[in-house]
C-alpha positions in Angstrom: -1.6 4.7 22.4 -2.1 7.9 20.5 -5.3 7.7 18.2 -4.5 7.2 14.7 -5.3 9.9 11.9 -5.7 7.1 9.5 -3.9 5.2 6.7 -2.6 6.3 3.3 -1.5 5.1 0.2 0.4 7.3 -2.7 -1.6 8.7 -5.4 0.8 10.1 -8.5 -1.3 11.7 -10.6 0.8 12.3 -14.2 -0.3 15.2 -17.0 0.7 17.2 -20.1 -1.2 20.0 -19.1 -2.2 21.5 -16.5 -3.6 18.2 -14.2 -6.6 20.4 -13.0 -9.0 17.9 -14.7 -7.0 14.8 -13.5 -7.0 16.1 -10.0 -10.7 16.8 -9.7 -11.6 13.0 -11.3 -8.8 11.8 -8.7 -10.0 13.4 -5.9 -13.9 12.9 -6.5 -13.2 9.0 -5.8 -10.9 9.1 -3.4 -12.9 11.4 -1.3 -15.6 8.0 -1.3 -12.6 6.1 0.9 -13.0 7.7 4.4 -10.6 5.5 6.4 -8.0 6.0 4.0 -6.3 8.7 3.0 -3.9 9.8 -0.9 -0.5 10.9 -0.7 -1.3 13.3 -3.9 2.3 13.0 -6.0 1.1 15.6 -8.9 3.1 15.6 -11.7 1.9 19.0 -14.2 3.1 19.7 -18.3 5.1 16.4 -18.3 6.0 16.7 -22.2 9.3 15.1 -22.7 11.3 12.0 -21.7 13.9 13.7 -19.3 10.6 15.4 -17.1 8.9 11.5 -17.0 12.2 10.4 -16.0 12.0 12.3 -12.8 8.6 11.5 -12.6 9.4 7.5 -12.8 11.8 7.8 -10.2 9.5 9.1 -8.1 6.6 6.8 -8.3 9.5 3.8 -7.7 10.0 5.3 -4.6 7.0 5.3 -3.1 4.8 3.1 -5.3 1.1 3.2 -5.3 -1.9 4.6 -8.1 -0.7 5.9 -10.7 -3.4 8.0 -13.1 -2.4 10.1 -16.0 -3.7 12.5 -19.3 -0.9 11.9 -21.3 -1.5 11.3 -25.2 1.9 11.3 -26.5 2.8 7.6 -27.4 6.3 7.3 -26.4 5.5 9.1 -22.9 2.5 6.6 -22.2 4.5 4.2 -23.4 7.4 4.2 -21.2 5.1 5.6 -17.9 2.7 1.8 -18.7 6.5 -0.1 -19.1 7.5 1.2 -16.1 4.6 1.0 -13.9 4.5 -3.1 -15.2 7.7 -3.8 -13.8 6.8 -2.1 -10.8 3.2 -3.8 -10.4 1.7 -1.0 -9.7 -1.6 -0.1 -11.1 -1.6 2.7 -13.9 -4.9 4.0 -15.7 -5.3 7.0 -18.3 -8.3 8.8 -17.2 -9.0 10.2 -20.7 -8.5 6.5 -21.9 -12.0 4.8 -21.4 -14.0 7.9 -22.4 -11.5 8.6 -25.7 -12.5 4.4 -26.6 -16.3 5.3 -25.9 -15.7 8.3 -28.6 -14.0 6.3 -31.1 -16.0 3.1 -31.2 -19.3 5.4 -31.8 -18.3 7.9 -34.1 -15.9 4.7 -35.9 -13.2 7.6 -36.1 -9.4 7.1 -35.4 -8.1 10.1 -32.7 -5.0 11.6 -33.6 -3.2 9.7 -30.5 -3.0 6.3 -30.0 -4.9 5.3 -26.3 -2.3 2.8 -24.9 -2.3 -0.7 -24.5 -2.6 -0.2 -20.4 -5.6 -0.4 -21.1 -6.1 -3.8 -21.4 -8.2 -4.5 -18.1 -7.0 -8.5 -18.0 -7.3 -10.6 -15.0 -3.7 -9.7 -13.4 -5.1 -5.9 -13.1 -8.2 -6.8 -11.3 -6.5 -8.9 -9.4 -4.3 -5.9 -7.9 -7.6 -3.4 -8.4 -9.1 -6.2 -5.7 -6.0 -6.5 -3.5 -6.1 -2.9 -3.2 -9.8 -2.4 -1.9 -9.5 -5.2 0.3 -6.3 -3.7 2.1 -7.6 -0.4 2.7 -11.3 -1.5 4.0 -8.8 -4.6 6.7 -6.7 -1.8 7.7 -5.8 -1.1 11.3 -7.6 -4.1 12.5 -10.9 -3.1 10.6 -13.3 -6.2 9.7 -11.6 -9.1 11.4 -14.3 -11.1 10.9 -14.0 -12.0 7.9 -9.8 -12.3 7.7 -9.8 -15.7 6.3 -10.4 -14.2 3.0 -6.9 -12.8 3.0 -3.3 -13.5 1.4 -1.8 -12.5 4.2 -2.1 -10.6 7.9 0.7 -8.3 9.2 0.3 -7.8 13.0 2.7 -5.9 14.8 2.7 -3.2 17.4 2.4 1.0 16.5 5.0 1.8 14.1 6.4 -1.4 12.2 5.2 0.3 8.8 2.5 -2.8 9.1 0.0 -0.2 6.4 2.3 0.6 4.0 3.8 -3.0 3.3 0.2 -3.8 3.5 -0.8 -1.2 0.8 2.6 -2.0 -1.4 1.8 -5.9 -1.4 -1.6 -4.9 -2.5 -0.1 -3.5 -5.5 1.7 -6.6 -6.1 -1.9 -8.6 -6.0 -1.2 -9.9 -2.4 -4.8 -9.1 -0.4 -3.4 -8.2 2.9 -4.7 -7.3 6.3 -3.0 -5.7 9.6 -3.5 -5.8 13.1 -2.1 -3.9 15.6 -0.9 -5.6 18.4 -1.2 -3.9 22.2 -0.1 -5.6 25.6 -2.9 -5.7 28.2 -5.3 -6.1 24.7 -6.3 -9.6 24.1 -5.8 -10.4 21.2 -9.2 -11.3 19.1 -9.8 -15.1 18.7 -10.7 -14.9 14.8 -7.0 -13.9 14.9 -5.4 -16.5 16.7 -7.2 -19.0 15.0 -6.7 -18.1 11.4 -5.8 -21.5 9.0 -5.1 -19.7 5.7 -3.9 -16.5 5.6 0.1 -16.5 5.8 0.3 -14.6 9.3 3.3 -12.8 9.6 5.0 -10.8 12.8 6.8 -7.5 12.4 8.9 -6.0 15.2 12.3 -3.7 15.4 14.5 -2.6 17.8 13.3 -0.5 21.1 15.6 2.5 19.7 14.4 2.3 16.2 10.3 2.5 17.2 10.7 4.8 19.9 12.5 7.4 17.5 10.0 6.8 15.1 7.1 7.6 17.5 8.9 11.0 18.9 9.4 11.9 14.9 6.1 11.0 14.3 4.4 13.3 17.7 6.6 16.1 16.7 5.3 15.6 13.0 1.4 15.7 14.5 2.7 18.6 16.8 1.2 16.5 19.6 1.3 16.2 23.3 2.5 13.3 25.0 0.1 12.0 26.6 1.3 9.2 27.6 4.7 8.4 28.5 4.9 4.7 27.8 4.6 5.4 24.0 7.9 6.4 23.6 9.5 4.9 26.8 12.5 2.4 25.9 11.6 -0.1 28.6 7.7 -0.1 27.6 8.2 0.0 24.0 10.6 -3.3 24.9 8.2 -4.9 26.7 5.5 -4.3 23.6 8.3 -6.0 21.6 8.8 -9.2 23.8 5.0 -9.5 24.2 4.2 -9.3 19.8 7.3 -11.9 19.6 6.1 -14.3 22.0 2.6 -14.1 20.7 4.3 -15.1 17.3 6.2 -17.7 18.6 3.3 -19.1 20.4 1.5 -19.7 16.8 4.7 -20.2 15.0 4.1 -17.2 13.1 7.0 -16.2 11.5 8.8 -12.7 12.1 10.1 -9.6 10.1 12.8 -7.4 11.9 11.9 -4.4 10.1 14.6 -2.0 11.9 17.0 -1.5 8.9 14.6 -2.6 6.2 12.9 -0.2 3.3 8.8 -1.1 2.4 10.3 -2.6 -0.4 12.7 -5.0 1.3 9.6 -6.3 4.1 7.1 -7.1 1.6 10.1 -8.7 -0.8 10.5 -10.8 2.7 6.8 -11.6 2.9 6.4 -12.5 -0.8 9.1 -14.6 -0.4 7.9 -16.3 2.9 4.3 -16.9 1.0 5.6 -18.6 -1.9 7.3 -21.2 0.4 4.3 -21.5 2.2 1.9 -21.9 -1.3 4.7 -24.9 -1.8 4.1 -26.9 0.7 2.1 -29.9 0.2 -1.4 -29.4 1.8 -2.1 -32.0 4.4 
């Protein structure tokens, strides 16, 4: 198994100016997260509604963080609407420090600072979700797994960190671990009570072409063959669907499925499971 340069999480990062300010704040905290690493979408002199359009179409494809310096109403406006129906986290970095100004000098700006800035329970909530996926990532901090929403476990390349990252966005705290034959598999795992755990697998064909895109992406060797061998990658797939079976975890076939479409499956799975009467 190829070591892994990490996992990721979009960053769009919206202004009406340049964005040079925005990117430095952006970057000085993400650089503090060193097992995870921002897809940077930066979005510069956003000043009318067709350009935040584009920009909205964008972040819905590959949701995550959105930060912005934007002090036109209607733009803020529209970006905060849109980033609520998507549940994805959106924060004006001039925001807190223009609120600071204002309630000290008990002067009105010229702009209105929007009303994503109310910082109410449902935001934390996702703010929370967020750090906890990216510090259980990859198997990182099993121990204390119980305090999860849910666990994805699956073998290399069943998208098991981005439908982590995107349920985190929807307030889901979710783990992964990555399943590999000949690896026992930790106890703490097996024995978890309530986290929803959840399989995902695909077809041999669909993971071996993504591992050959994803080596000639890295421009790396093979080193080893079994990675992107049918037959081996098969056997990794019988071995992650007979572990599930074993616990009666249920499965995800995520061969022909978007992000969006897995965690939709998992949402739905854990709100049948929060349902049922506890015994």
């Amino acid at each position: 198994m190829p070591h892994r340069t990490g996992s990721y999480f979009h960053l769009h990062l919206v202004s009406d100016a340049t964005g040079e300010t925005l990117i430095t704040v952006a970057r000085a905290a993400t650089v503090q997260y060193t097992k995870v690493a921002p897809v940077e979408h930066i979005y510069p002199l956003v000043r009318s509604r067709k350009q935040l359009d584009r920009v909205l179409e964008e972040i819905e494809e590959s949701p995550g963080i959105v930060l912005y310096t934007l002090l036109e109403d209607e733009l803020t406006s529209a970006l905060e609407d849109k980033c609520r129906e998507l549940g994805v986290p959106c924060l004006s970095i001039l925001g807190p420090v223009l609120q600071l100004l204002q309630s000290y000098l008990g002067s009105e700006t010229g702009h209105r600072v929007g009303a994503q800035h109310t910082l109410n329970a449902e935001y934390f909530k996702r703010i929370d979700a967020l750090n906890y996926t990216m510090l259980h990532d990859d198997g990182q901090y099993i121990e204390d797994l119980e305090g999860a929403d849910v666990v994805l476990v699956g073998i290399s390349r069943t998208s098991k960190t981005p439908t982590s990252i995107y349920l985190a966005n929807r307030g889901v705290k979710t783990a992964n671990f990555p399943l590999v034959p000949g690896i026992p598999v930790p106890p703490q795992i097996e024995a978890l009570t309530k986290p929803l755990v959840v399989g995902l697998f695909a077809t041999p064909e669909r993971i071996v072409q993504i591992r050959q895109n994803r080596l000639l992406g890295l421009k790396a060797e093979q080193a080893n063959d079994q990675y992107v061998d049918k037959q081996s990658v098969a056997d990794e797939i019988t071995f992650s669907r007979r572990l599930c079976a074993r616990h009666n975890w249920p499965l995800i076939d995520v061969s022909r499925r978007s992000i969006e479409e897995t965690a939709a499956a998992v949402l739905k799975l854990l709100a049948e499971r929060r349902r049922q009467p506890v015994t």
